[in-house]
Phi, psi and omega in degrees: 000316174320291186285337165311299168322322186285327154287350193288292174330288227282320180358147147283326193266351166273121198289101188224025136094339181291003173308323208262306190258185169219048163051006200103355152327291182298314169319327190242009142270321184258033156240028160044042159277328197212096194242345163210170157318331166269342179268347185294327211296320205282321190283311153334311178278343145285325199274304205296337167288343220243232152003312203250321162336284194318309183295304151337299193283331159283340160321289176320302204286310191278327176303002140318319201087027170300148170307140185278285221286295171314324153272006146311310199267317158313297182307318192319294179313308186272059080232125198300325168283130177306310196313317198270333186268015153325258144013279197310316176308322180279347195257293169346295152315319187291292217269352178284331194265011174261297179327309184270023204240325177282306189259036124045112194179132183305312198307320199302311178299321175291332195268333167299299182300336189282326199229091167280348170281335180138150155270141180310111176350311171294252255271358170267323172331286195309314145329309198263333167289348165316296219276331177317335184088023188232152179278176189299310166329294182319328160292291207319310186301338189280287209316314177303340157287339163268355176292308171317310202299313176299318146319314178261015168252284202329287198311319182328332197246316158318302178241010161078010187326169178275134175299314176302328171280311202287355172273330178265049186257336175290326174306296186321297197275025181300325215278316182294337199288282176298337150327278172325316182279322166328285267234315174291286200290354144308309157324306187294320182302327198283354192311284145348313183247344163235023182078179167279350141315019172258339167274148193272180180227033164333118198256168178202057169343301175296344172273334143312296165313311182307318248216299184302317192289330178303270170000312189282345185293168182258298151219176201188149178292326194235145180316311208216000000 
């Protein structure tokens, strides 16, 4: 039942809104940062060290049942960007009303009324793997596959990529993928004697800039 869920979470096709971004993608194809597979590859095994640490290792923490409104208040702090926690909130709202609608669950009701603009996108994960029946590692793992996924659907469409290489670009980084999720719920197991300073706060500076100037275009395929 467990791993079923974990693919229904990891769906591309389940509607949590992520379709609509591309993790920064599009900024950096058009600054001719990410012109093929290989360069789509490198920036994903970036974007996943970085970002998707960060994001991972808050899922794993609320799929302890660690307080939400305190890792909420956490994601805040690890991005810096207005543009991206924007972002995160809103794909967080998108994915709490897909979340309460499969996986039926008080926690969930309660961090929607505490938070009505949205929560950060990892802690409704994390939540929603909570209610799915899944450990905190299994959160870890969707988030880090969505730190990937989105890039690499977004370039497919952005530079016409062949969709079979760009999927094994996805294959290729399964091993950084479960890595990244090890490494989160190990944080997350620290919670208890340290807080959320048991979480990292891994930067990935040009996706911050990148991400405010993205904001600014008049036009662009994808919100973010």
């Amino acid at each position: 039942m467990s791993s079923v869920s974990l693919l229904i979470l990891g769906d591309g096709r389940f509607p949590s809104g992520g379709h609509a971004h591309s993790g920064g993608a599009e900024a950096a194809i058009a600054a001719g940062r990410v012109h093929d597979t290989a360069t789509l590859e490198d920036f994903c095994r970036g974007r996943l060290a970085t970002t998707g640490l960060v994001a991972a290792s808050l899922a794993a923490a609320a799929a302890t049942g660690y307080d939400p409104l305190l890792l909420d208040a956490a994601a805040d702090a690890r991005t810096p960007s207005p543009a991206l926690r924007r972002v995160a909130r809103k794909l967080g709202r998108q994915l709490m009303r897909a979340v309460r609608t499969t996986w039926p669950d008080p926690e969930l009701d309660r961090l929607a009324a505490a938070l009505p603009a949205g929560a950060h996108q990892p802690i409704v994960m994390g939540l929603a793997a909570r209610a799915a029946g899944l450990t905190p590692h299994d959160a870890a793992r969707a988030a880090a596959y969505d730190s990937v996924s989105g890039p690499v659907t977004a370039a497919i469409r952005l530079l016409g990529l062949d969709p079979f290489e760009a999927t094994a670009v996805t294959a290729r980084l399964t091993g950084d993928m479960e890595n990244v999720a090890g490494e989160a719920a190990g944080h997350a197991a620290r919670l208890p004697a340290d807080g959320v300073d048991a979480l990292p706060a891994a930067s990935a500076p040009l996706l911050d800039i990148t991400a405010e100037q993205h904001a600014a275009w008049p036009v662009r395929l994808f919100a973010s």
